[in-house]
N, C-alpha and C positions, 0 to 999 in steps of 0.2 A: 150400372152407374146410378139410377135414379136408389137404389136401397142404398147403398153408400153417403146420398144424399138424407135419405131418411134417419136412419142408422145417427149418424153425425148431428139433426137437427133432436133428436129424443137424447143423444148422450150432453146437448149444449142444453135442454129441458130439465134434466136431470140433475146437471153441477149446478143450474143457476140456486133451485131449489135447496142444492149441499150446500151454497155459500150462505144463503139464510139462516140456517141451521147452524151453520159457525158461529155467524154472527152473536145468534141467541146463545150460543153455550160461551163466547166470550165476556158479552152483560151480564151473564150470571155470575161467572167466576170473578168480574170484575166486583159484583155487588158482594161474592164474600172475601173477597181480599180485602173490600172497605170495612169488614164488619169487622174483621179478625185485626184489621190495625188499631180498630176504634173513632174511625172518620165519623162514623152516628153519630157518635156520643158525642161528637167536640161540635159537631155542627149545632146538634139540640143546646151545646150551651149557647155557643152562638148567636143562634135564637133569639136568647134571654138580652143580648146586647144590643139588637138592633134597636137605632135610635139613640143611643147612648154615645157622646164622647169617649173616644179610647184612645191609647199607643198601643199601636201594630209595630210590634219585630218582625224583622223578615229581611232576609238577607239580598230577596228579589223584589225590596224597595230600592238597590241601588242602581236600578235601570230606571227608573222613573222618578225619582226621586235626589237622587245622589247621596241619601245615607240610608242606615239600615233601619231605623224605626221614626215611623210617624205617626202625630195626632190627627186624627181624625175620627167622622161621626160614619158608625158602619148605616149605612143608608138597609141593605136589606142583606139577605142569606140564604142560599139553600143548601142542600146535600154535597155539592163540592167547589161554589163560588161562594164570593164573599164581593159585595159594592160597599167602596167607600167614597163617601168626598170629605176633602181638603183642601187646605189654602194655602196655597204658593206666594211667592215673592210679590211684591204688587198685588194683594187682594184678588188673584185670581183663582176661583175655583176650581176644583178636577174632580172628576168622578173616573174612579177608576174600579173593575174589575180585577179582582186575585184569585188563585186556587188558594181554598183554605189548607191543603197538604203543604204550601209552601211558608204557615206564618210560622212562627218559633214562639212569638206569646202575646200574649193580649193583657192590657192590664185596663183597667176602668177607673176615669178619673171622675 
């Protein structure tokens, strides 16, 4: 009874360590599925915008917003978020969070 205990505590030692190891081979694969769409690239222009007045398309502005593109100033960016704020009805400011996979375009005014 007690090696059956054993047994079962080395093979629960064992998967924890397989699940880390998934883990890491999923980040990788996720890092070149981003490269092979071209996610880099659009981020690094990006970049180039933070700070700047723009209109963001994006068809999942119409959950927070109620239409599909808005002016706003991208506040910062990295490799797969995008912060914006803007101003709502009455002078109210938002600062909102997006995935950059989700705008459709950016244009710069």
């Amino acid at each position: 009874m007690e090696w059956f205990g054993i047994v079962a505590l080395l093979l629960l030692l064992y998967y924890s360590s397989y699940l880390r190891k998934i883990k890491h081979l999923e980040m990788k694969v996720k890092q070149l599925e981003k490269k092979q769409r071209g996610a880099t690239y659009m981020s690094k222009l990006i970049n180039s915008l933070v700070g700047k007045q723009c209109i963001i398309r994006s068809d999942s502005f119409l959950g927070f917003a109620g239409k599909t593109e808005v002016s706003c100033k991208i506040v910062d960016a990295d490799d797969e978020w995008l912060r914006i704020c803007y101003t709502e009805k009455k002078d109210k400011k938002v600062v909102k969070l997006m995935r950059i996979e989700n705008i459709d375009a950016i244009e710069e005014q």
